[in-house]
N, C-alpha and C positions, 0 to 999 in steps of 0.2 A: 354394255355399260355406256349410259352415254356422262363425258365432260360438262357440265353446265358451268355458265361465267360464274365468275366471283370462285371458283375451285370448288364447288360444289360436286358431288358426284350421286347423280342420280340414279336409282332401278328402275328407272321408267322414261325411254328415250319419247313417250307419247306425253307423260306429264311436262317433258320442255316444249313438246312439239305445242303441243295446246295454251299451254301462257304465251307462246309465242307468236303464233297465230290471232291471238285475242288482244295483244298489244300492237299487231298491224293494224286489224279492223275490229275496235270496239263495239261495235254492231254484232257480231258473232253472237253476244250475248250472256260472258261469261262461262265460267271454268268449275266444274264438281273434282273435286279428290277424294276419292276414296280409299283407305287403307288403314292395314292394322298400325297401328299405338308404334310409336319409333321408325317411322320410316321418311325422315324428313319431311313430311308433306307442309307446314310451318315456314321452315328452312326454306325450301327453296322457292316459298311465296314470295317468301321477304327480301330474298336475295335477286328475287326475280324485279320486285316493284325497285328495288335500288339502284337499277341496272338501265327503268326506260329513260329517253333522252329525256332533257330537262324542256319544260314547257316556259313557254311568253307570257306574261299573265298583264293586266291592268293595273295600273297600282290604288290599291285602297280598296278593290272590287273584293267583294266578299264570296263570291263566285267566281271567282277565277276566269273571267272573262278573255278569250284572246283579243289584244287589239287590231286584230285583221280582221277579225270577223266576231264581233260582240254580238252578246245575246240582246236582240232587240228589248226583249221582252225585261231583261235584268233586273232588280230590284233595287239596285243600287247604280241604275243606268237613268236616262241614255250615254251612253260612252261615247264622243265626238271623236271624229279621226285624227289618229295623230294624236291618240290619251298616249298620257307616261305610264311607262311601262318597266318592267323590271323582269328578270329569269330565273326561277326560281326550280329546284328538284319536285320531281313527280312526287304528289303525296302518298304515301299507304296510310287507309283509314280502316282504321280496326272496330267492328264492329261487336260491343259485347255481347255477350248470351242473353242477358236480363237487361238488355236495353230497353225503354220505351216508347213507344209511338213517336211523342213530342218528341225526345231527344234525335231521331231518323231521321222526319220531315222535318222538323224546328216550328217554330209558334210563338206566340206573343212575346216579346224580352217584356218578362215580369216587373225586372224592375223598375224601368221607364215608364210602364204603365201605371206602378202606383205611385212611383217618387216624383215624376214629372207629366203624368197626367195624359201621354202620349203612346198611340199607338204603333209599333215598331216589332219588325220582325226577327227573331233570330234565328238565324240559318243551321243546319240541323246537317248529319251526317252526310246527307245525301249533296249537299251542296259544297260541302269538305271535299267531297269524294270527286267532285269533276275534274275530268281531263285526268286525273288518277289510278288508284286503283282501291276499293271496298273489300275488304277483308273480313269472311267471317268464318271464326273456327268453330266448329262442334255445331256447324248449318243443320244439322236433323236435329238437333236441339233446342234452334230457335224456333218459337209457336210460327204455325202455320201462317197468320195475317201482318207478320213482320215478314216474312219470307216472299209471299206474293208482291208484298209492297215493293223490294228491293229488287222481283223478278222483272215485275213493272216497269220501273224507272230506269231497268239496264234494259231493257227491250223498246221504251218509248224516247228514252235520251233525256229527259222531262223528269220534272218532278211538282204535282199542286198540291196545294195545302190550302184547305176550305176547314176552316177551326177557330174557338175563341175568336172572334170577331176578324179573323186575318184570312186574305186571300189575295193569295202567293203565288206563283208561276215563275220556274226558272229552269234554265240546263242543268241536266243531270245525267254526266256521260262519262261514262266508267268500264273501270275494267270488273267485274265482280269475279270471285274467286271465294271459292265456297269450301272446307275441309272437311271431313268428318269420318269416325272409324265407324264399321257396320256393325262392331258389335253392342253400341249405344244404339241400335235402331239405326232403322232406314228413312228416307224422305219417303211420303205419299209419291206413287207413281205421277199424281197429275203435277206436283212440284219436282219431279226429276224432268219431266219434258218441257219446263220452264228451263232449264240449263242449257245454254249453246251445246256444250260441249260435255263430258264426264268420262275423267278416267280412274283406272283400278292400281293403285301402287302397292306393290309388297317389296320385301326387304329381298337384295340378291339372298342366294342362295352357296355361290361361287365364294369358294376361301379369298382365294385372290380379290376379289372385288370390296370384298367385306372387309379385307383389310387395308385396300386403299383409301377406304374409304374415316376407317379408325387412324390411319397415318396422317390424312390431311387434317382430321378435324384434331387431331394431337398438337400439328403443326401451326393452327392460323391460334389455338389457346395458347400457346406456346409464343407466338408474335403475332399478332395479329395483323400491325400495319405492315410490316416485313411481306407475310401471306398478300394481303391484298395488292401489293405491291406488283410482285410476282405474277397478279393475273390478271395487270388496267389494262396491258395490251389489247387484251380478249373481249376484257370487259368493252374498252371504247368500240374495238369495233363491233361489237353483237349489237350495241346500242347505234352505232353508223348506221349496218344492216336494216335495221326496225326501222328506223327516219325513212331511210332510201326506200324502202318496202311500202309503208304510209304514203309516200305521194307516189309511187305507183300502181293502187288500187287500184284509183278510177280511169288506168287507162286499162285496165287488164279485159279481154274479149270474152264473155259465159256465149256459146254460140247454142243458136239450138241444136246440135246435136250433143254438147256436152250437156245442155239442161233438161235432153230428154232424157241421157243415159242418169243423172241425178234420180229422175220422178220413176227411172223403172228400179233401181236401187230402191226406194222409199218402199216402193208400191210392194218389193220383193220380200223387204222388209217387216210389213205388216203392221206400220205404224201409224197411229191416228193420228186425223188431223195432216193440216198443209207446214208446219212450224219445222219439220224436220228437212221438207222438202229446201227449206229458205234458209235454215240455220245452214245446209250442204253444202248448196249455190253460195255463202257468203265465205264458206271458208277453205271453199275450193279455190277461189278467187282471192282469199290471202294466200292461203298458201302455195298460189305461184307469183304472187307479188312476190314474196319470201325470196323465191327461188330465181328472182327476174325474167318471169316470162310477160310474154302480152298476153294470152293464152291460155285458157283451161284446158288442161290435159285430163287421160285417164288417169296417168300420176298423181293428178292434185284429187280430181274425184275420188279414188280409192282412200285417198289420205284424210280426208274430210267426212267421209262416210264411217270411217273405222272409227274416230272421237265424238260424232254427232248422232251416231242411229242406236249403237247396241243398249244403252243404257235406257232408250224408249221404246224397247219390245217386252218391257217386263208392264205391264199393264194393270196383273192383283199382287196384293202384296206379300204371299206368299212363291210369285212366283221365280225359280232359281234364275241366277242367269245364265245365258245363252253363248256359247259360242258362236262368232258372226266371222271368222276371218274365210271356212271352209265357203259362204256364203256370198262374201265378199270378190274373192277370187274366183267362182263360176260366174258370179256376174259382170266381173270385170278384167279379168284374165287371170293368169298365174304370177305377175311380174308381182313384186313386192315393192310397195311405195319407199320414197325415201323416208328415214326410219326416225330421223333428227334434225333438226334446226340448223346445224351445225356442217351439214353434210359430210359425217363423219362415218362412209362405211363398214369402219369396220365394229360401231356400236354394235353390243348385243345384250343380252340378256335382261333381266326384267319384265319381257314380255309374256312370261306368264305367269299366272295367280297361282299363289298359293293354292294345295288343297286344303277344301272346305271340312275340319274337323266338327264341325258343329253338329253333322248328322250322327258325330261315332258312339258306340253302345253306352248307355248310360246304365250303372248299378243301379238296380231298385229293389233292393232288399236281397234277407241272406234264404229265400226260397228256393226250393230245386229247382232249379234249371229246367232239368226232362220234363218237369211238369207243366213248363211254362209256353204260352201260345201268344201268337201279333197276332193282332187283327190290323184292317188297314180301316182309315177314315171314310166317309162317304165326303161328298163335294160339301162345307161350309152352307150354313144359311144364315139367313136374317135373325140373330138373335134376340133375346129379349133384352131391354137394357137394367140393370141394376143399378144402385147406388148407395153410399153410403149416409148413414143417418144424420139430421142437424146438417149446420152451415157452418164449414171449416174455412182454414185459411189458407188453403196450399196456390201449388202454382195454377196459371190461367191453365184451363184444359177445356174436356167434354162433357166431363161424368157427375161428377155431385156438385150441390149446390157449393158456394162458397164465396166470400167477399177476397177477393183478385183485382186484377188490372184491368179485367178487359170484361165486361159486361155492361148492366143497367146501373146509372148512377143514381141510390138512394139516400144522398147523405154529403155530408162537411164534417171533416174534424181539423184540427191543427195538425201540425207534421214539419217534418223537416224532406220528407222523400215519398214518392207516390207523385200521379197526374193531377194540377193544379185546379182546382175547383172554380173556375173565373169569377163567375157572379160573386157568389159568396163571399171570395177574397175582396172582391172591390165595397159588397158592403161592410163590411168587417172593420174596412180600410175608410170609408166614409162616415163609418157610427164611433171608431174610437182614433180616428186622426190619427194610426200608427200604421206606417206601410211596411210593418214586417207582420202584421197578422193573416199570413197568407195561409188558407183552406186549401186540405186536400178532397181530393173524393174520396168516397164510400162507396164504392162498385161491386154490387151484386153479381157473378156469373157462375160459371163453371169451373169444377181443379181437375187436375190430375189426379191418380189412386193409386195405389200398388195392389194390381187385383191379382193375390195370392190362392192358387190352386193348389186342391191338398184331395189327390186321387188317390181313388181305391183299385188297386191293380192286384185284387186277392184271385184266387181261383172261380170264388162264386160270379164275376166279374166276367171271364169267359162263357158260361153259361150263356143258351138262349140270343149269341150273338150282341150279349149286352156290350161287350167292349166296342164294338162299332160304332155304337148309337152315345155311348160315351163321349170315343174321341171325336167322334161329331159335334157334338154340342159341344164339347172343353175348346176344339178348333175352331166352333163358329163363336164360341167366346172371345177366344184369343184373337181373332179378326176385329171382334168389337171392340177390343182395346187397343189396339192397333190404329185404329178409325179414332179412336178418342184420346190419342198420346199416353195413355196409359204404360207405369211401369208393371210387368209382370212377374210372377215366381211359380216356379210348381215342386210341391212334395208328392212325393209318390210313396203308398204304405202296401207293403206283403212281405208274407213270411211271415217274419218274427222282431220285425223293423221299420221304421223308415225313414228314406232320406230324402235332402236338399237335392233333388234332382237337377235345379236350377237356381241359383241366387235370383233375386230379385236383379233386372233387367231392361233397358227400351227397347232389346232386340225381340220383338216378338217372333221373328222367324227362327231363332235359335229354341227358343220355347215350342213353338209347333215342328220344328226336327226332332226334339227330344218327346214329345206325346207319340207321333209316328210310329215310333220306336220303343214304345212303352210295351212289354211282355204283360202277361195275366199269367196268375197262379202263386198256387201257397194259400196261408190263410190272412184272416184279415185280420190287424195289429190299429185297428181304428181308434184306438185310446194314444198310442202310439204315433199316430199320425196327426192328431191333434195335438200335441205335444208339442212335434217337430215343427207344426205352424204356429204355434204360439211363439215360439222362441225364433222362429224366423221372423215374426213381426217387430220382436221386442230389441232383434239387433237391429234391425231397419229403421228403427224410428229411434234409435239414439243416433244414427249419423243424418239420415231426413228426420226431422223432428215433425215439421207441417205437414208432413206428405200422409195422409188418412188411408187405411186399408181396409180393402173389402175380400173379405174369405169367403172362395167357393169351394165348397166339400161336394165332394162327389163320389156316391158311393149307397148303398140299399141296407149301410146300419147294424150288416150280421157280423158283428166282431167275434170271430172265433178263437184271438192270440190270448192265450192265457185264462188262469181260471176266473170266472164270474165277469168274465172280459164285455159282454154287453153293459152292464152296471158300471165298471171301471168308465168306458168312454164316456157315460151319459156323466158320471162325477170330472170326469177332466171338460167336458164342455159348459159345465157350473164355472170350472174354472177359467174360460175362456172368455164366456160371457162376461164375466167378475172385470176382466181386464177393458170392456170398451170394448171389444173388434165385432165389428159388424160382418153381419155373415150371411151364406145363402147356401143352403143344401139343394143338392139336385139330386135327387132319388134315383137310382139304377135300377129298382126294382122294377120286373113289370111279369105280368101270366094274369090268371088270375085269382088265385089265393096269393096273398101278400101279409106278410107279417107287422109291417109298419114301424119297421126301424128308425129309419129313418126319417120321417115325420116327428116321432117322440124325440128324435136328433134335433131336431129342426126347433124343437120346443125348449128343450133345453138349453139350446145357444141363444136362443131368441131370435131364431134369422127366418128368414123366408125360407119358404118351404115349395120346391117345384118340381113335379114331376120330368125325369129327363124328356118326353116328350111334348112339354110344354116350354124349353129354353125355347124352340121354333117360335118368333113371333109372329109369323103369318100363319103356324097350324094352331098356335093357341088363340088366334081371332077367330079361326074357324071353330074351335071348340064352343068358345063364346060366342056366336050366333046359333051353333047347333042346340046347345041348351037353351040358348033363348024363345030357341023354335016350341 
């Protein structure tokens, strides 16, 4: 257990270690938290940003400029020596989920542009954020090209803005601090290796911990300024520490033999790319600032290796992660680094993860058991891409068309919210002499889906090794939605039933543990199962309303549950169709006499029709040249 300032009590002596290291040297490049739902990761953000010393700022600088050393470059500069100056708390700047571009970087002040005819920039989070710290919660959330942008500008210290007629240059140096739970989905591997740093919190396990922890937080609801009172002590000096620590950075020694044993860790590692090697080296060297050395130790190297490397040896996005400490200590020795910020030996626990329930058996209907057989997946391929029909309005994503945020701009309408259409607004503004007729865009791109899977896991299913060649394709699907931010679901039908295997999701690893694991056998209740997907859409889109869904059936059409049960499914896929949901059958049949169930499925929903050997998009280009031959 480690004590964190402000009375905090954390399950993860690594998650103080790494804010704290990150508020020595801002350069590290910011902090991932991961962990399940209620384990303060929030909490002790914010009690962390509360805590660093207060900064020197400019007065009037909108950038937060120091007067010892101002950004030349400023926008609101040059700042002559000797500007008035004022001391003000370190900011925490919260970053929302559905922010926009402009609001991030900042962009034209609109109104001065129409009311006073001048062009004037207004500064945007990134420039709130200096000398700070950028807060963003539920980071696997936010799209892809806000996430890059913010990795950017904490890696380059910088922040340009080339837009609407503005161009911008100014500091942008921060502490970024990222939260998010895995079971909303993961980050792309290429944005976890944009993180300094990334750790894994779960909630103690320990009665006693868990109740001191329920004691304090009773205690500061209970009085709050009393609590805080009780822990300025602590609090000033942690914040002492970090100052003292800050200006002994740059005198600290990386020699080359501690920078070689860094690049043989990397190398042992197996991690791409040099970014790991440099993120190592920067916070090996806080963290003996930290600790008042001149000197990288194998102490600090051990310490900096174990926050900066494990999280970038997961490389595909299925892949688990990895225990790195057995790995860590043959390359470095047996000693155990120090454990906290705090140096407080006798912390413990929290250091290990939860177990992972997400592989555990999932019911898929009330079929016999004995009868039922795994097959295992073959390795993922390049799928073909799907999508749903017409131009919806959901969030920016990968997959179907749709008018969003973030694509080609075809258009002007009025609006009160959405990215501001410049031109347009200024003629608007010149044709009727009113400057609140301000134009939004009409931007064409990509949404997001809920690609809803609805397997067939009957007996006929096992045959002929079809369940292989199945969860093949269903997985190389599920990678493609994964690739496209897609949320997913999967029904699974046998026996004499079926069920929600999976609610609809952004963890798509939790969806490919549960196919892994998918049994064959019993009969097929394919009417059944179309059923259970319609009613999974129909809850889905009363809480996402915009969010468009695309059903893949999977399965070769022999319904055997119940009597005249072929007939039954082709009447409930009348009814399916009837509702709007766009769909795609993937046929499981294969030999060669074939009945064509599924096909006349395929017709009756009105979806695409594909042979499971044709999801492969690189074997159905070869088909299409073979017949072209």
């Amino acid at each position: 257990m480690h004590v964190y300032p402000f009375g905090a009590v954390v399950g993860s002596d690594d998650l103080a270690l790494a804010l704290t290291l990150c508020a020595v040297s801002p350069t590290i490049g910011g902090v991932l938290v991961r962990g399940e739902k209620g384990t303060a990761k929030s909490t002790t953000v914010r009690a962390h940003a509360a805590l660093l010393p207060p900064v020197t700022v400019v007065d009037g600088c909108r950038f937060s400029c120091d007067p010892d050393a101002p950004d030349p470059s400023c926008p609101d500069g040059p700042h002559p020596p000797g500007a008035a100056s004022h001391v003000r708390p370190v900011r925490l700047v919260e970053l929302p989920v559905g922010a926009a571009e402009d609001r991030v970087t900042g962009a034209l002040h609109l109104g001065k542009a129409l009311a006073d005819r001048t062009a004037e920039y207004e500064p945007g989070l990134l420039a709130l954020a200096h000398r700070g710290v950028l807060y963003v919660d539920e980071v696997n959330l936010l799209h892809d090209h806000l996430v890059d942008l913010l990795l950017d500008a904490a890696a380059m210290g910088r922040s340009t803005v080339e837009r609407d007629g503005v161009s911008v240059e100014h500091a942008s140096r921060f502490v970024l601090v990222g939260t998010m739970n895995p079971e909303e989905g993961e980050l792309r591997p290429q944005l976890l290796d944009r993180f300094g740093l990334a750790v894994d919190v779960t909630a103690p396990r320990d009665p006693h911990m868990r109740a001191e922890i329920v004691r304090r937080r009773m205690a500061f609801d209970a009085d709050p300024a009393g609590f805080t009172a009780r822990w300025a002590d602590r609090d000033a000096e942690w914040s002492r520490r970090v100052a003292s620590a800050r200006e002994l950075v740059p005198q600290v020694v990386l020699s080359d033999d501690a920078l070689v044993s860094i690049a043989e860790v990397c190398a042992a590692f197996d991690v791409d790319g040099m970014r790991a090697d440099l993120v190592t080296a920067r916070t090996a060297i806080a963290h003996a600032a930290w600790h008042g050395r001149l000197e990288v130790t194998r102490e600090d190297i051990a310490a900096a290796a174990r926050l900066a490397l494990p999280h970038r040896r997961r490389r595909n996005p299925f892949d688990a992660p990895t225990d790195s400490d057995d790995l860590l200590d043959e390359l470095l020795g047996g000693d155990d680094p120090d454990p906290g910020p705090d140096d407080d030996p006798g912390g413990g626990g929290g250091g290990e993860s939860a177990p992972d329930d997400s592989a555990a058996e999932t019911s898929s209907g009330s079929g016999d058991r004995s009868s039922t057989s795994l097959a295992s997946a073959s390795d993922p391929f390049r799928a073909r891409v799907f999508s749903v029909d017409r131009v919806g309005r959901g969030a920016a994503g990968r997959r179907s068309r749709a008018v969003t945020t973030i694509g080609r701009t075809v258009g002007s309408r009025r609006g009160d919210s959405g990215p501001v259409h410049l031109p347009a607004t200024i003629r608007a503004a010149a044709l009727t002499d009113e400057v609140r007729q301000v134009r939004r865009k009409i931007v064409e791109g990509r949404e997001t889906n809920l690609v809803l899977f609805c397997v067939d896991a009957s007996g006929s299913m096992a045959a002929r090794n079809r369940m292989v060649q199945v969860k093949t394709a269903v997985l190389s699907l599920l990678l493609d939605a994964y690739r496209r931010r897609d949320t997913v679901g999967l029904v699974i039908f046998r026996g004499t039933g079926a069920t929600l295997a999976l609610p609809p999701t952004n963890s798509v690893d939790v969806a490919a543990a549960r196919l892994r694991e998918l049994p064959a056998g019993g009969r097929t209740p394919l009417a059944e199962g179309l059923i259970e997907a319609a009613e999974t859409v129909r809850r889905h889109s009363l809480r996402d309303p915009r969010r468009r869904t695309l059903l893949v059936v999977v399965t070769d059409g022999r319904a055997t549950a119940g009597t005249d049960a072929v007939q039954r499914s082709l009447d409930v896929a009348d009814t399916v169709a009837a509702q709007g949901i766009s769909s795609v059958v993937v046929d499981s049949e294969t030999g060669r006499f074939r009945m064509g169930l599924a096909a006349r499925l395929a017709e009756r929903l009105g979806a695409d029709y594909v042979p499971v050997g044709e999801v492969d998009a690189d074997a159905l280009t070869g088909i299409v040249r073979e017949r072209a031959a």
